[in-house]
mmCIF file of the N, C-alpha and C atoms, coordinates in Angstrom:
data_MODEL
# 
_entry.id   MODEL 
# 
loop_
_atom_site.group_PDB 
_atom_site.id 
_atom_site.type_symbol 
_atom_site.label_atom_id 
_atom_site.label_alt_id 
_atom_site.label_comp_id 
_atom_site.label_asym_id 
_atom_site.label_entity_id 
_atom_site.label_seq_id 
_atom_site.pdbx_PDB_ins_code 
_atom_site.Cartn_x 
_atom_site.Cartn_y 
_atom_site.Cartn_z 
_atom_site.occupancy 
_atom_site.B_iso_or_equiv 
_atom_site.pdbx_formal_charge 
_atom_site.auth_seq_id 
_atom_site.auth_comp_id 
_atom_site.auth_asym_id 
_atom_site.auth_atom_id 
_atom_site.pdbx_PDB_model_num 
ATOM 1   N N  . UNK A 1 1  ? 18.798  2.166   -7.342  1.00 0.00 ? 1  UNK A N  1 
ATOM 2   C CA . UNK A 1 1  ? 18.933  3.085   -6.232  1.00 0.00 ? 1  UNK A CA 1 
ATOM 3   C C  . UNK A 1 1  ? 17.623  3.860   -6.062  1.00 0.00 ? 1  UNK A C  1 
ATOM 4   N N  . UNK A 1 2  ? 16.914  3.288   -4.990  1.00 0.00 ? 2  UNK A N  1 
ATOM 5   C CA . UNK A 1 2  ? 15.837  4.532   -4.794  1.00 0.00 ? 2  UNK A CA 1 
ATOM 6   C C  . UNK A 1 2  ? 15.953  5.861   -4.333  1.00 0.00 ? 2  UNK A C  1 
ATOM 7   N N  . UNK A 1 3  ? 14.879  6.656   -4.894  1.00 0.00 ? 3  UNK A N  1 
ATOM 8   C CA . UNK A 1 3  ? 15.312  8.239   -4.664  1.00 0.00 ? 3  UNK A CA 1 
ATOM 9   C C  . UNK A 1 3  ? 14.215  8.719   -3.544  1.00 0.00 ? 3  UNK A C  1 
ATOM 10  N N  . UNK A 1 4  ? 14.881  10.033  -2.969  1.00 0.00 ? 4  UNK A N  1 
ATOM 11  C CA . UNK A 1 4  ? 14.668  10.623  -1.836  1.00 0.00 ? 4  UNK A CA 1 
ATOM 12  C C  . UNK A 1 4  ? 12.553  10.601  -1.522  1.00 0.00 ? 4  UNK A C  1 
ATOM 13  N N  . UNK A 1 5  ? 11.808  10.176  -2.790  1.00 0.00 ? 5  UNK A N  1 
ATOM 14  C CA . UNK A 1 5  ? 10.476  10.095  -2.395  1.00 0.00 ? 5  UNK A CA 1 
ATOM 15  C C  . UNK A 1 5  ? 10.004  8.846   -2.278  1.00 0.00 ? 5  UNK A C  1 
ATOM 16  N N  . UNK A 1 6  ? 11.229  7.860   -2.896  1.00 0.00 ? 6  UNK A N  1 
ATOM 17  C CA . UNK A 1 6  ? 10.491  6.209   -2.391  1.00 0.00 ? 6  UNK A CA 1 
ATOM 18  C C  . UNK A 1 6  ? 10.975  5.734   -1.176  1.00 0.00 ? 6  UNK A C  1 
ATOM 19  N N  . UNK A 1 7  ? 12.141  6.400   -0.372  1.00 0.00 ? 7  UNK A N  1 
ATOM 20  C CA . UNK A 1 7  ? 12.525  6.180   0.830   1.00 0.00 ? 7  UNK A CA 1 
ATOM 21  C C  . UNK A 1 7  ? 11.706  6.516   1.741   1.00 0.00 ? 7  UNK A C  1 
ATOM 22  N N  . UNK A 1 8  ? 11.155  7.903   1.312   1.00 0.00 ? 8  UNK A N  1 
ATOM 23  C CA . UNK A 1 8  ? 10.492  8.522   2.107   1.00 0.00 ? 8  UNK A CA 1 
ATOM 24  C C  . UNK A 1 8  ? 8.420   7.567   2.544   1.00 0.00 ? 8  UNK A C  1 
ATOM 25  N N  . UNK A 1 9  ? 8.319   7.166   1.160   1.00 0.00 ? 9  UNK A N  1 
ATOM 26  C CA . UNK A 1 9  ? 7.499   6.402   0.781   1.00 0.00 ? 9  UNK A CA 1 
ATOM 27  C C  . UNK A 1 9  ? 7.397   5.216   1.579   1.00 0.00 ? 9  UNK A C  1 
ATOM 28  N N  . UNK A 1 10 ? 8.435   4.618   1.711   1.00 0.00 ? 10 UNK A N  1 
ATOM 29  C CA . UNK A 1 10 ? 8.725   3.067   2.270   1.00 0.00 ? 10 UNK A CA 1 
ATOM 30  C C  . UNK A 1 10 ? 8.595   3.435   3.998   1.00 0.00 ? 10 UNK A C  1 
ATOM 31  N N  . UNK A 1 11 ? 9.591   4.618   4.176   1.00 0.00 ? 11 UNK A N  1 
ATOM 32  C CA . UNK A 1 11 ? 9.318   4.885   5.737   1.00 0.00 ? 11 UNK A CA 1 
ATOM 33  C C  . UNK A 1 11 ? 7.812   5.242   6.428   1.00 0.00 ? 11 UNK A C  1 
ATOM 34  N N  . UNK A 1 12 ? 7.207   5.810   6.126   1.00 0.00 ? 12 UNK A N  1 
ATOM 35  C CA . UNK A 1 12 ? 6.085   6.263   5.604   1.00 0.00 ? 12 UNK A CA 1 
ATOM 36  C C  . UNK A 1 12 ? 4.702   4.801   5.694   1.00 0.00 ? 12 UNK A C  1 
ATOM 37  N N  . UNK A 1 13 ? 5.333   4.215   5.221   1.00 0.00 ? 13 UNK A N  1 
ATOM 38  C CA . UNK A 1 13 ? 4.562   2.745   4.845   1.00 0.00 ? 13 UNK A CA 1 
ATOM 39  C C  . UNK A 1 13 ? 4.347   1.554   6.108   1.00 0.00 ? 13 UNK A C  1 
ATOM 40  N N  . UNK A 1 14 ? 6.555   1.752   6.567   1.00 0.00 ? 14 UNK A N  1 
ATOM 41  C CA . UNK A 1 14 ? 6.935   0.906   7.269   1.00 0.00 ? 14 UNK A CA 1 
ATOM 42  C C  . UNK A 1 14 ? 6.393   1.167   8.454   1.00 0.00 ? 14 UNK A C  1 
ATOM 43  N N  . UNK A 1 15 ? 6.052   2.625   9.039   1.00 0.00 ? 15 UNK A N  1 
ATOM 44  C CA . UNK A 1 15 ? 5.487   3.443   10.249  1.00 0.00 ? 15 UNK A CA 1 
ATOM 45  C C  . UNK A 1 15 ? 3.747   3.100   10.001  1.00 0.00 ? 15 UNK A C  1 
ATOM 46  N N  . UNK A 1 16 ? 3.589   2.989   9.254   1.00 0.00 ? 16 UNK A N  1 
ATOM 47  C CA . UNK A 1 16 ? 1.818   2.747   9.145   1.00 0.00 ? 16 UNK A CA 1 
ATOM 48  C C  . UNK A 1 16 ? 1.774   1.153   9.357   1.00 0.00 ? 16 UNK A C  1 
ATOM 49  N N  . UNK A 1 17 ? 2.181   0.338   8.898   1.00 0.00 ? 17 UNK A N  1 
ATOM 50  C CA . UNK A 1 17 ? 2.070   -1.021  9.067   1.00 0.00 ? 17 UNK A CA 1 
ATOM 51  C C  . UNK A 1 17 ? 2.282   -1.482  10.802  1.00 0.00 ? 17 UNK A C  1 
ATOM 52  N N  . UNK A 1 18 ? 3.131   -1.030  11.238  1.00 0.00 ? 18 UNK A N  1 
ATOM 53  C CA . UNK A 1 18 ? 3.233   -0.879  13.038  1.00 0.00 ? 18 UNK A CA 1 
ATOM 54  C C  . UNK A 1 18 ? 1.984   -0.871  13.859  1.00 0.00 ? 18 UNK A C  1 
ATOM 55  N N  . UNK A 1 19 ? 0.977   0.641   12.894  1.00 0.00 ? 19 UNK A N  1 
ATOM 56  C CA . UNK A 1 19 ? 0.459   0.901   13.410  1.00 0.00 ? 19 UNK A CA 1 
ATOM 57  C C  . UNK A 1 19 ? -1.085  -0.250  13.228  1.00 0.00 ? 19 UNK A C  1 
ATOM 58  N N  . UNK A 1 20 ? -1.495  -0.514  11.920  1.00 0.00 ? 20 UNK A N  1 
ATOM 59  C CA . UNK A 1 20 ? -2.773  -0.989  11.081  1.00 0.00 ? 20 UNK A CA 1 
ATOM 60  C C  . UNK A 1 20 ? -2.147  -2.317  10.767  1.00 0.00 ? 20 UNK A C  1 
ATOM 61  N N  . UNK A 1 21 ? -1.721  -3.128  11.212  1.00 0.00 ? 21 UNK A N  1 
ATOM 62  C CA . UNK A 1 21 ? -1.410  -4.613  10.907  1.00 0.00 ? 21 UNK A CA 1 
ATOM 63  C C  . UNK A 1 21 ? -2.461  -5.280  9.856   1.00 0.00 ? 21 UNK A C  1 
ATOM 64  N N  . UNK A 1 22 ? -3.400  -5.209  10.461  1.00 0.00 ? 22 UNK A N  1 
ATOM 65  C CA . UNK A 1 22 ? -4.744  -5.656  9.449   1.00 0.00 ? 22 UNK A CA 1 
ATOM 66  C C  . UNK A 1 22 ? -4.918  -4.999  8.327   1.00 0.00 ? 22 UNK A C  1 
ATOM 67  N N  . UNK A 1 23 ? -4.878  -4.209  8.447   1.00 0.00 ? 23 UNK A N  1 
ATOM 68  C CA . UNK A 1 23 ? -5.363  -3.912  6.774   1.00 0.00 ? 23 UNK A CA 1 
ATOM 69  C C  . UNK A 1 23 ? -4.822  -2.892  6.189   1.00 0.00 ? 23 UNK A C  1 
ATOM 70  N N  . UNK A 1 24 ? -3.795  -2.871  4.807   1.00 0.00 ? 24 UNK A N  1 
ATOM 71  C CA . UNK A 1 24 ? -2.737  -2.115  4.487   1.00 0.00 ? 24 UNK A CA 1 
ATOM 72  C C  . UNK A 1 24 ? -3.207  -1.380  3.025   1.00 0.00 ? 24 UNK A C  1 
ATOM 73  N N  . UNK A 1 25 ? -3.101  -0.483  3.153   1.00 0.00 ? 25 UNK A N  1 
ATOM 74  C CA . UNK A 1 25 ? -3.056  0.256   1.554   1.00 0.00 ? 25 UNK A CA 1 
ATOM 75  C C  . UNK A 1 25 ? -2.050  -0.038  0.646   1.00 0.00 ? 25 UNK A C  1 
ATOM 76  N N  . UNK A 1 26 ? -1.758  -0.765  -0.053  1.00 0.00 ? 26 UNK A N  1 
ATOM 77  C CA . UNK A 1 26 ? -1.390  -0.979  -1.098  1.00 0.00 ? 26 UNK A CA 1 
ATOM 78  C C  . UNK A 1 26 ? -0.909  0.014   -2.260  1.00 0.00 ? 26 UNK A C  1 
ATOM 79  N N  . UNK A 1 27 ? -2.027  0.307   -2.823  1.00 0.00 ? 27 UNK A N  1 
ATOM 80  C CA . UNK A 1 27 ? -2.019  0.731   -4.037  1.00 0.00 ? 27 UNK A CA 1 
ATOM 81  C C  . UNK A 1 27 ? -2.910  2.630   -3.943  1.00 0.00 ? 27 UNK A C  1 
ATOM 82  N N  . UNK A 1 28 ? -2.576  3.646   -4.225  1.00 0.00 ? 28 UNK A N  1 
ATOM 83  C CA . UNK A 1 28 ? -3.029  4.340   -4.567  1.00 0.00 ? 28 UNK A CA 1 
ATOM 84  C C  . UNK A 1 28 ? -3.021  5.579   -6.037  1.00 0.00 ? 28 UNK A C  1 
ATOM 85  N N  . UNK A 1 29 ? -4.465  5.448   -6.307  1.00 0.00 ? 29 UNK A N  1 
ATOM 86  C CA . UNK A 1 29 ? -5.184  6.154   -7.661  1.00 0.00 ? 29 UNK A CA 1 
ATOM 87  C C  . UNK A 1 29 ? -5.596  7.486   -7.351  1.00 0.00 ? 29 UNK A C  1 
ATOM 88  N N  . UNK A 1 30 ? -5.142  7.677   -6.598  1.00 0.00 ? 30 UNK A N  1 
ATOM 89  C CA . UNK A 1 30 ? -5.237  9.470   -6.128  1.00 0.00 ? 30 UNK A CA 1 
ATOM 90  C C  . UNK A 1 30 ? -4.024  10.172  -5.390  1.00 0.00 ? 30 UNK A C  1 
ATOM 91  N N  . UNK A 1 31 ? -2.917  11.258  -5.931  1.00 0.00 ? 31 UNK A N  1 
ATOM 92  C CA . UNK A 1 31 ? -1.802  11.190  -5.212  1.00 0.00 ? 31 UNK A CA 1 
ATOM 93  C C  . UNK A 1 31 ? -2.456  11.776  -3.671  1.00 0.00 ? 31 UNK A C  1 
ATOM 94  N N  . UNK A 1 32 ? -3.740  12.847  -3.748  1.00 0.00 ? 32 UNK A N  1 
ATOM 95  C CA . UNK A 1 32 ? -4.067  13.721  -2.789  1.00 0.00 ? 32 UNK A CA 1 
ATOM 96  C C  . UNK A 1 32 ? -4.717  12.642  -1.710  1.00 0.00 ? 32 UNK A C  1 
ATOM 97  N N  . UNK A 1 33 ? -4.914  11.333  -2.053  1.00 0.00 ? 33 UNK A N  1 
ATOM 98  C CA . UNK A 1 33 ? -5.621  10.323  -1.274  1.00 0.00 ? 33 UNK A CA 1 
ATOM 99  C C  . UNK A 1 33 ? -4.622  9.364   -0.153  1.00 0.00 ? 33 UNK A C  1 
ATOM 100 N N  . UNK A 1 34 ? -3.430  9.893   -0.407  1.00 0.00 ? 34 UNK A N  1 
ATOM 101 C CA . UNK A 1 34 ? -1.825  9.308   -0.470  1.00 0.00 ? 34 UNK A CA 1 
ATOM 102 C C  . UNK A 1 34 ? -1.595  9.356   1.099   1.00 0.00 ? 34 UNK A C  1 
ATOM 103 N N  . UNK A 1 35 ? -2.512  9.631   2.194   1.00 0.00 ? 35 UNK A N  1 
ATOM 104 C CA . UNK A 1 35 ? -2.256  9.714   3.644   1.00 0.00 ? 35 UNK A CA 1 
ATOM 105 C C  . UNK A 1 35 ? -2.792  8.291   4.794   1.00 0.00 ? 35 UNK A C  1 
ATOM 106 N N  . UNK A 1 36 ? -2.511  7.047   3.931   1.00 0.00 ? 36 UNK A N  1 
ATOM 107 C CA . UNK A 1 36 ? -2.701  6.320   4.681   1.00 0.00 ? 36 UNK A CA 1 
ATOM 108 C C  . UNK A 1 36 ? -3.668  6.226   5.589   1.00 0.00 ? 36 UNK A C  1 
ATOM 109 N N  . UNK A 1 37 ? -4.826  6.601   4.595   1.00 0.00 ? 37 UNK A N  1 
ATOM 110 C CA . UNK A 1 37 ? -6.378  5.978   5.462   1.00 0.00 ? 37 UNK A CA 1 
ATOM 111 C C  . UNK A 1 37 ? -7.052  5.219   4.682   1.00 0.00 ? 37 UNK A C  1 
ATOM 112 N N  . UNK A 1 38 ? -7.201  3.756   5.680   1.00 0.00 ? 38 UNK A N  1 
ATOM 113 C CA . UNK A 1 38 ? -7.662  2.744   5.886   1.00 0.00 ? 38 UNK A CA 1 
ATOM 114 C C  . UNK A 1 38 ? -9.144  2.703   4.954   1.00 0.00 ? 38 UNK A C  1 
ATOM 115 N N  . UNK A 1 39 ? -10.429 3.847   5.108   1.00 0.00 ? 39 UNK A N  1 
ATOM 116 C CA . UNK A 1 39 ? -11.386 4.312   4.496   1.00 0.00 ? 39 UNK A CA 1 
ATOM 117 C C  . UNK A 1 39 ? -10.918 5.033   3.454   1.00 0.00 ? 39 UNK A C  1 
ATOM 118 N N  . UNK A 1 40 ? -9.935  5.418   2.848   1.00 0.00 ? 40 UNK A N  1 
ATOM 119 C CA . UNK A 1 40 ? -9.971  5.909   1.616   1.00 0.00 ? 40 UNK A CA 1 
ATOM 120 C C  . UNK A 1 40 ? -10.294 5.105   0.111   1.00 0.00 ? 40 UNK A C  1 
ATOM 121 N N  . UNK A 1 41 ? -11.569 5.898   -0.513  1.00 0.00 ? 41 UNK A N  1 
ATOM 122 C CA . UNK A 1 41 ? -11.757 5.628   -1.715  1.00 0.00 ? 41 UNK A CA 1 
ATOM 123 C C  . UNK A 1 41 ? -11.057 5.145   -2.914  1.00 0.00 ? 41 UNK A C  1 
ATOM 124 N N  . UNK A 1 42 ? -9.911  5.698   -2.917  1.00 0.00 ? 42 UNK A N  1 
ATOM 125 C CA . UNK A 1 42 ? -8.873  5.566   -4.076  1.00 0.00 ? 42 UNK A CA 1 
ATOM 126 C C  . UNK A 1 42 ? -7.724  4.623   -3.514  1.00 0.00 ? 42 UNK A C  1 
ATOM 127 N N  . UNK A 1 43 ? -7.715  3.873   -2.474  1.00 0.00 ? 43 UNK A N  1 
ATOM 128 C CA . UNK A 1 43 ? -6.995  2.616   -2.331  1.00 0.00 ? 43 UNK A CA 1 
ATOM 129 C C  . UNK A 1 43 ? -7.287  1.106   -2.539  1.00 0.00 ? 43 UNK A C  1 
ATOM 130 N N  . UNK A 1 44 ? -6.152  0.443   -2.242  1.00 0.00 ? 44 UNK A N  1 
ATOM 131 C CA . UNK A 1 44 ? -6.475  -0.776  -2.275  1.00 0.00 ? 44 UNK A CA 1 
ATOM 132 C C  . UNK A 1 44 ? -5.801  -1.731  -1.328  1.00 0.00 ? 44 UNK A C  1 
ATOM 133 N N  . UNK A 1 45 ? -7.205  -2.065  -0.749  1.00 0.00 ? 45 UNK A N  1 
ATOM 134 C CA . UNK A 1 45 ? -6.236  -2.852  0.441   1.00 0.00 ? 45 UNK A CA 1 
ATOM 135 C C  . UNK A 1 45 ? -5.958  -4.611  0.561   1.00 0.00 ? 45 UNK A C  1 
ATOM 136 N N  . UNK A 1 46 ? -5.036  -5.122  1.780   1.00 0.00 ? 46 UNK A N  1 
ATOM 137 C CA . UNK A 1 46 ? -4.663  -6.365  1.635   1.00 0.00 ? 46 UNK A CA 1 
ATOM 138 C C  . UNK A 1 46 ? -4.661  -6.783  2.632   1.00 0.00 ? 46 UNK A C  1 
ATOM 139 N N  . UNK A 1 47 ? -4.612  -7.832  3.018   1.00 0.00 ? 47 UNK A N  1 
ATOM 140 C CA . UNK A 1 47 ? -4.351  -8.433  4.509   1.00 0.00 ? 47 UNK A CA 1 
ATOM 141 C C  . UNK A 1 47 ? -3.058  -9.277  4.226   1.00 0.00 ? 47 UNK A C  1 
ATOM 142 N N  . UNK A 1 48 ? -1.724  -8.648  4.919   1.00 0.00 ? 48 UNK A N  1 
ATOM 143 C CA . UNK A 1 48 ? -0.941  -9.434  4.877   1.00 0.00 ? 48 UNK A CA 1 
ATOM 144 C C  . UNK A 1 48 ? -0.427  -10.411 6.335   1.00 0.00 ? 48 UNK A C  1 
ATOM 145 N N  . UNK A 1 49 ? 0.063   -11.667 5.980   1.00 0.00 ? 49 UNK A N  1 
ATOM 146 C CA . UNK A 1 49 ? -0.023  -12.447 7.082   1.00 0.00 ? 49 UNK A CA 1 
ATOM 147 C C  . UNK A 1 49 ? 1.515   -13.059 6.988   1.00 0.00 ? 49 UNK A C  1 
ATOM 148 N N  . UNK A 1 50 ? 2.344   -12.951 8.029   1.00 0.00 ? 50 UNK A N  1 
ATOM 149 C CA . UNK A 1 50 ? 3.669   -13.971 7.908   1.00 0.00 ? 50 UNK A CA 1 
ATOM 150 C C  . UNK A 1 50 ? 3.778   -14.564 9.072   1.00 0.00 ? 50 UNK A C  1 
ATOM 151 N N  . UNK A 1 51 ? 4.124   -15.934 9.101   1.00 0.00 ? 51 UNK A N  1 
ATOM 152 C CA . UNK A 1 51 ? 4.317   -16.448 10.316  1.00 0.00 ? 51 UNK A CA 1 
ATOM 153 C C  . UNK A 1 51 ? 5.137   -16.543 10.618  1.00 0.00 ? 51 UNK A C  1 
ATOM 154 N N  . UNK A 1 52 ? 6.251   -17.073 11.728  1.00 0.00 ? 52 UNK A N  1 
ATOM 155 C CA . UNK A 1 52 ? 7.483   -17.306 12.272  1.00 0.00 ? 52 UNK A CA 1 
ATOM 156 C C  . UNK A 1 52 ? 8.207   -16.232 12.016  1.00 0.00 ? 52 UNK A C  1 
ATOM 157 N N  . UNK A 1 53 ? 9.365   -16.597 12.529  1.00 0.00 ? 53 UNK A N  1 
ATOM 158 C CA . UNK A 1 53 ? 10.294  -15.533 13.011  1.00 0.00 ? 53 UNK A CA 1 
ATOM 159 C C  . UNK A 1 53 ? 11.495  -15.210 11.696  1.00 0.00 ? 53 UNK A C  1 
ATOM 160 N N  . UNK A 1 54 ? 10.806  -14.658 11.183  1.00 0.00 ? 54 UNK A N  1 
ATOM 161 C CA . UNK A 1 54 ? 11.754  -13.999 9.546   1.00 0.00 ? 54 UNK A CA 1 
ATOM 162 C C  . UNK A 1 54 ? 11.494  -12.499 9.418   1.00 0.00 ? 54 UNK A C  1 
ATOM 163 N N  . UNK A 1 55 ? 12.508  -12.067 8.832   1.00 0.00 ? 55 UNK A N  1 
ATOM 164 C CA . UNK A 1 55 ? 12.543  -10.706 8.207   1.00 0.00 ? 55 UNK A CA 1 
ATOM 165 C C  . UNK A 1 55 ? 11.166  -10.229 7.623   1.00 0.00 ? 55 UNK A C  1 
ATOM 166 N N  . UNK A 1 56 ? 10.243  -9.275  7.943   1.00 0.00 ? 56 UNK A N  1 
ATOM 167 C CA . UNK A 1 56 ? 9.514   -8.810  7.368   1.00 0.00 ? 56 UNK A CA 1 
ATOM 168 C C  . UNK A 1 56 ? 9.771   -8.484  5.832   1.00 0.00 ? 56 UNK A C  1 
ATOM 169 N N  . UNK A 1 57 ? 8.850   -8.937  4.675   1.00 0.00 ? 57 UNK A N  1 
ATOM 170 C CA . UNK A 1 57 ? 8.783   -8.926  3.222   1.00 0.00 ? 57 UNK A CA 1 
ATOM 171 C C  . UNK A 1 57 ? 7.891   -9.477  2.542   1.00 0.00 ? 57 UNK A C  1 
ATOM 172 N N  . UNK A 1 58 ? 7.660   -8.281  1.735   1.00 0.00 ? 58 UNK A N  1 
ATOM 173 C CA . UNK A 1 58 ? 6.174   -8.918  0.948   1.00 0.00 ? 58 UNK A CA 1 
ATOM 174 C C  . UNK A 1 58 ? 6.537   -8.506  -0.299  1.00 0.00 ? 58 UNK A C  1 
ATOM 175 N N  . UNK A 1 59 ? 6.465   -8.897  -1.915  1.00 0.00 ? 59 UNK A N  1 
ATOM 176 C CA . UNK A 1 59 ? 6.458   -8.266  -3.118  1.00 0.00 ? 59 UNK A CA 1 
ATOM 177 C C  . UNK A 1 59 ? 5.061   -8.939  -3.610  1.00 0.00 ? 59 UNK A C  1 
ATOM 178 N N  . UNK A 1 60 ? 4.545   -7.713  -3.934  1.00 0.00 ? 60 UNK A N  1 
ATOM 179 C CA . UNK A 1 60 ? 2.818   -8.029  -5.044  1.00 0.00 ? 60 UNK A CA 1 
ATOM 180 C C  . UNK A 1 60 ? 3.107   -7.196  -6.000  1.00 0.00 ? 60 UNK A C  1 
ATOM 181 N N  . UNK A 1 61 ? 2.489   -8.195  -7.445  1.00 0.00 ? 61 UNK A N  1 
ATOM 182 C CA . UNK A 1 61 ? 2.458   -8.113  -9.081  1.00 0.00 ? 61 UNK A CA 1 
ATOM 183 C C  . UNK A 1 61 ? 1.119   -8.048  -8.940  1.00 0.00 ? 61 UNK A C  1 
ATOM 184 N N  . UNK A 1 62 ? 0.606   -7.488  -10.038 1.00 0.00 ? 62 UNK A N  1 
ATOM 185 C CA . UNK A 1 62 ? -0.405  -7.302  -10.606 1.00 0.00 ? 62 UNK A CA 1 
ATOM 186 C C  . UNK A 1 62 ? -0.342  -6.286  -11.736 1.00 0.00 ? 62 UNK A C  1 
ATOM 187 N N  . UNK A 1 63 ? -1.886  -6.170  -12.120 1.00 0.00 ? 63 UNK A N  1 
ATOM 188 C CA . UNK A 1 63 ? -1.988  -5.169  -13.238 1.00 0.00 ? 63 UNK A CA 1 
ATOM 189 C C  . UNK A 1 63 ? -3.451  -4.683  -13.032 1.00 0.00 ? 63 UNK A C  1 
ATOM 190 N N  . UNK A 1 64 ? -3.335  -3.680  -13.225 1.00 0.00 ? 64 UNK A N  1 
ATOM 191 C CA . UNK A 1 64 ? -4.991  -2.819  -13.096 1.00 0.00 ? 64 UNK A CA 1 
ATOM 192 C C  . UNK A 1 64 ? -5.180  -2.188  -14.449 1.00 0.00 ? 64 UNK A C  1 
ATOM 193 N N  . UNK A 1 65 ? -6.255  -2.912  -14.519 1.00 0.00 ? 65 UNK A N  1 
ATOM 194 C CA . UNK A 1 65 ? -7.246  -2.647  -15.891 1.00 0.00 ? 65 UNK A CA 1 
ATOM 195 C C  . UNK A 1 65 ? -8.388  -1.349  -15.232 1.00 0.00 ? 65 UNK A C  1 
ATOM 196 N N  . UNK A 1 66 ? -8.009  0.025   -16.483 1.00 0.00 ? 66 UNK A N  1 
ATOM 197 C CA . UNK A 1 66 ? -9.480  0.695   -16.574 1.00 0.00 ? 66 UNK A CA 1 
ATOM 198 C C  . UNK A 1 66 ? -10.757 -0.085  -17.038 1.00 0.00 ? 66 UNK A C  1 
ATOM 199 N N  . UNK A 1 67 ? -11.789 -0.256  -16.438 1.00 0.00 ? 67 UNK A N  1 
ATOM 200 C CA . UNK A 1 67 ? -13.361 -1.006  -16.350 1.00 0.00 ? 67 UNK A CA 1 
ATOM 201 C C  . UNK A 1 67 ? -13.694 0.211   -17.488 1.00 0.00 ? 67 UNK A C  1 
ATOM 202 N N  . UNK A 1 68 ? -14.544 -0.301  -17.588 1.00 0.00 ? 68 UNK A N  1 
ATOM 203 C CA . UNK A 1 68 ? -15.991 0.303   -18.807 1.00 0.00 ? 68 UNK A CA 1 
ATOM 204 C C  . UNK A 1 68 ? -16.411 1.829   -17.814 1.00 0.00 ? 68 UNK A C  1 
ATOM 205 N N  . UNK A 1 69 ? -16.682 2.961   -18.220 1.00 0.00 ? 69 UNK A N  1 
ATOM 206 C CA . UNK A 1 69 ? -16.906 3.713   -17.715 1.00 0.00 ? 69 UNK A CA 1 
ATOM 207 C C  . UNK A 1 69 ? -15.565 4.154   -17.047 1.00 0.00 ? 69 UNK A C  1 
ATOM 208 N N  . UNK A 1 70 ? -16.207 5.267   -15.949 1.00 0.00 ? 70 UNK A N  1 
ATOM 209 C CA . UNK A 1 70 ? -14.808 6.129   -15.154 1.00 0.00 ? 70 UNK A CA 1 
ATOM 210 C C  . UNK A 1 70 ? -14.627 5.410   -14.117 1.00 0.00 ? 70 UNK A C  1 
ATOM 211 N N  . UNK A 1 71 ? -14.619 4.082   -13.724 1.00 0.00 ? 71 UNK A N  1 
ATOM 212 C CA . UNK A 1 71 ? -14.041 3.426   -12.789 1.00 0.00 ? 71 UNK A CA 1 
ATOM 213 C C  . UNK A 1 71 ? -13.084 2.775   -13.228 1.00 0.00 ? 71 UNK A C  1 
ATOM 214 N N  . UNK A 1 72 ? -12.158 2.330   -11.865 1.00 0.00 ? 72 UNK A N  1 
ATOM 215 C CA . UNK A 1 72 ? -11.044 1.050   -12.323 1.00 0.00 ? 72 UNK A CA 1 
ATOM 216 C C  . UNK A 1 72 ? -11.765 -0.200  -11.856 1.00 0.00 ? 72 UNK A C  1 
# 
């Protein structure tokens, strides 16, 4: 059961994708970076692509490794 900040999260997400088709934030390493811009430093973005006429859905795995120094 998701709670009242991943709903909010997903809506949030689902309203930005409408808007930025091309290129989606993913992932963010800064909560204060957390406003869905495209140029933000502390994201990570994707190009997602579906063809034909299906339900919008995407699930991405991964794992992020801290790099040598203060970067990821």
């Amino acid at each position: 059961m998701a709670n009242h900040s991943q709903l909010r999260f997903r809506e949030q997400l689902w309203n930005y994708l409408q808007l930025v088709p091309k290129m989606v934030p993913i992932l963010f390493l800064n909560d204060s970076t957390s406003k869905f811009a495209v140029n933000c430093k502390s994201s990570f973005l994707v190009q997602l692509k579906q063809y034909g006429l299906r339900t919008p859905q995407c699930t991405i795995q991964g794992t992020a490794l801290k790099n040598y120094g203060n970067k990821l």
